[in-house]
N, C-alpha and C positions, 0 to 999 in steps of 0.2 A: 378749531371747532370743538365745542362738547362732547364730552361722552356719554351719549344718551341708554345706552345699553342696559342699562339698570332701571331706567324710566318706564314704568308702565303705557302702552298705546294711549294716544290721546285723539281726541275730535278737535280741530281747530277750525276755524273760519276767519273769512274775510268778509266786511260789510263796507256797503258803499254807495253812493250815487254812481248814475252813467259817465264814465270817464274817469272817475278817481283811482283808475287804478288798480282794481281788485284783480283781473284773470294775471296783470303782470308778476303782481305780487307772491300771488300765491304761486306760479313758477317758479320765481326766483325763492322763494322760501321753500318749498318742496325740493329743489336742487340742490341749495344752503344743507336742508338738516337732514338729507336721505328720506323723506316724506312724500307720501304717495295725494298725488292734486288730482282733486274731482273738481271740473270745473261745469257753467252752467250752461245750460240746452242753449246755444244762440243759433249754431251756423245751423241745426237741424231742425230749428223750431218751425212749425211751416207754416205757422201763422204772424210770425213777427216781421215782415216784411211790409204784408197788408196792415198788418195794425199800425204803424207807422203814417199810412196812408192813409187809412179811415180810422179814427182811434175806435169811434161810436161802435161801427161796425162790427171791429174784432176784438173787444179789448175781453171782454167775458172768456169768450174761448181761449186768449193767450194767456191767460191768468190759469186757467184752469190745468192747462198743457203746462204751464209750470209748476203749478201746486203738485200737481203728480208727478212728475218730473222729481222735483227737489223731495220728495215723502219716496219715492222708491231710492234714491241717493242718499237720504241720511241714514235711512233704514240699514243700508249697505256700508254705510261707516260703522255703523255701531255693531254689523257682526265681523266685521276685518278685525283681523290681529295685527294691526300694525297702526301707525299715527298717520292719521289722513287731516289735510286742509282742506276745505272745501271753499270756493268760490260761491259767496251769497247763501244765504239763509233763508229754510222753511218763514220764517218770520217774517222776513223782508218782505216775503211776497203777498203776503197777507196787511199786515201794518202799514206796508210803506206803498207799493205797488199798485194794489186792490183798491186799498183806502182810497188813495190818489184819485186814482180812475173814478170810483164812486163820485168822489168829492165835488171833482169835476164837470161831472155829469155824462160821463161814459160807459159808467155802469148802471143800470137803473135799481131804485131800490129792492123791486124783487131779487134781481139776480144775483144782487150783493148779499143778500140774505141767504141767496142757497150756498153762495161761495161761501158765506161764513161759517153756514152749518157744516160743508164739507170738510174743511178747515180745522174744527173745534173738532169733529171725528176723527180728524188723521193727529192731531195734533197731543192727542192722548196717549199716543204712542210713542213720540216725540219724546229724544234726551235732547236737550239741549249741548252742546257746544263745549266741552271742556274750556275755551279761551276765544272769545269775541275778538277779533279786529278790529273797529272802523276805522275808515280811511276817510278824515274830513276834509273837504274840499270846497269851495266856492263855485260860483259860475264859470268867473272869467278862466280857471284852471280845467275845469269839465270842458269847456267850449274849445280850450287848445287840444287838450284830449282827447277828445273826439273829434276835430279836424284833423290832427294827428293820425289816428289811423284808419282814416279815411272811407267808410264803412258807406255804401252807398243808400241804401236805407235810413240811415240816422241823419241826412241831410236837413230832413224835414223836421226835425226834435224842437218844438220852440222851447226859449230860454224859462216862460213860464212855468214850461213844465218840469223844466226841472230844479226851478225856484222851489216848486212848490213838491215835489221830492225832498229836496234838501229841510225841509220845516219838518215833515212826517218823519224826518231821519232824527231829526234835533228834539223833538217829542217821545220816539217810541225810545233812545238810547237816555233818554231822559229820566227815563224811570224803570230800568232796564235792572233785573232782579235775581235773573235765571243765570249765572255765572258770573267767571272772572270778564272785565272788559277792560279791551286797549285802546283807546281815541290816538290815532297818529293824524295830526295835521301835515298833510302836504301839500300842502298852497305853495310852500316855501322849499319843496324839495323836486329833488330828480335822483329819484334812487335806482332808477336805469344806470344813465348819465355817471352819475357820481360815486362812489363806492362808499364815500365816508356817511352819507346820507342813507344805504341802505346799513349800514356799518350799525349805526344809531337805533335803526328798527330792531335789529338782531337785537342788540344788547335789551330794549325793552322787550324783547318777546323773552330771554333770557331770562330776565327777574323773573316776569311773570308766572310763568313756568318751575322756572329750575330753581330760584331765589340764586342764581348766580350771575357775577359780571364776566363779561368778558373782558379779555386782556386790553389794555389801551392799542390801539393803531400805533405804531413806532413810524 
């Protein structure tokens, strides 16, 4: 491992569609480098169960219970003296989430207007990220994913919706401005599973970061 001792604290994040992966990640990488993992509001959200159910219904409210959520979370990264990863981004929720929902016809126009006034107010206060994640993934890897761990809420998630996640994700990182950024494709990995495969991420979080390689695997 690194000697990171001399490194000034940094913000890191993980981005990602539903199932690609980000809460595991950011564990195994908070373990990896001594790094304190904030992860995102799920098990305590008290609205993401019914949203699931009725999107129309709840989706304003669960958006909003996260925008606050992840604005009192970054807030708290950025007064830590120490390097924190965080699972998902103020951004995400706004760009990718929100969007979505609007898109779709789950948010109505006004309410998406006030989300986004709320948003563009919190968002001023907002550092961004010393070093973006994303973890890209496909359907058919999301859909093992999330059968995987077996989340009894998310049964109902059509493939739709998260088609069309994944487009908001390939746009907003599109033209992505606000820091250094990682794309790691895992369609082809198991870095659970496999150690060579999480081996590989290290090393690319290494450059990014430290501008250094890690030792080969013997």
């Amino acid at each position: 491992m690194l000697d990171l001792t001399n490194f000034s604290p940094m913000h890191i994040a993980v981005a990602g569609n539903i199932g690609s992966g980000k809460t595991t990640l950011c564990e195994m990488l908070a373990k990896h480098y001594g790094w304190q993992a904030e992860y995102e509001s799920v098990e305590n959200n008290p609205y993401l169960k019914d949203f699931y159910k009725d999107m129309s219904r709840w989706a304003f409210h669960l958006q909003i219970f996260f925008l606050n959520s992840r604005f009192n979370q970054v807030n708290a990264i950025r007064e830590a003296k120490k390097t924190i990863i965080q699972d998902r981004t103020i951004y995400e929720d706004a760009y990718i989430f929100a969007a979505n929902l609007h898109k779709s016809g789950h948010i109505n126009d006004r309410d998406y207007d006030s989300y986004l006034n709320i948003f563009e107010s919190m968002v001023k206060f907002v550092q961004p990220p010393d070093l973006l994640i994303y973890l890209k993934a496909d359907i058919p890897k999301l859909v093992q994913q999330i059968q995987k761990r077996g989340r009894d809420y998310e049964d109902s998630i059509q493939l739709e919706y998260l088609k069309n996640l994944n487009v908001h994700y390939e746009e907003w990182l599109g033209s992505y401005k606000k820091g250094k950024l990682l794309t790691i494709d895992v369609n082809n990995m198991d870095f659970v599973a496999n150690v060579e495969d999480f081996a590989k991420i290290v090393d690319k979080i290494d450059v990014e970061l430290y501008g250094l390689f890690s030792e080969p695997m013997k």
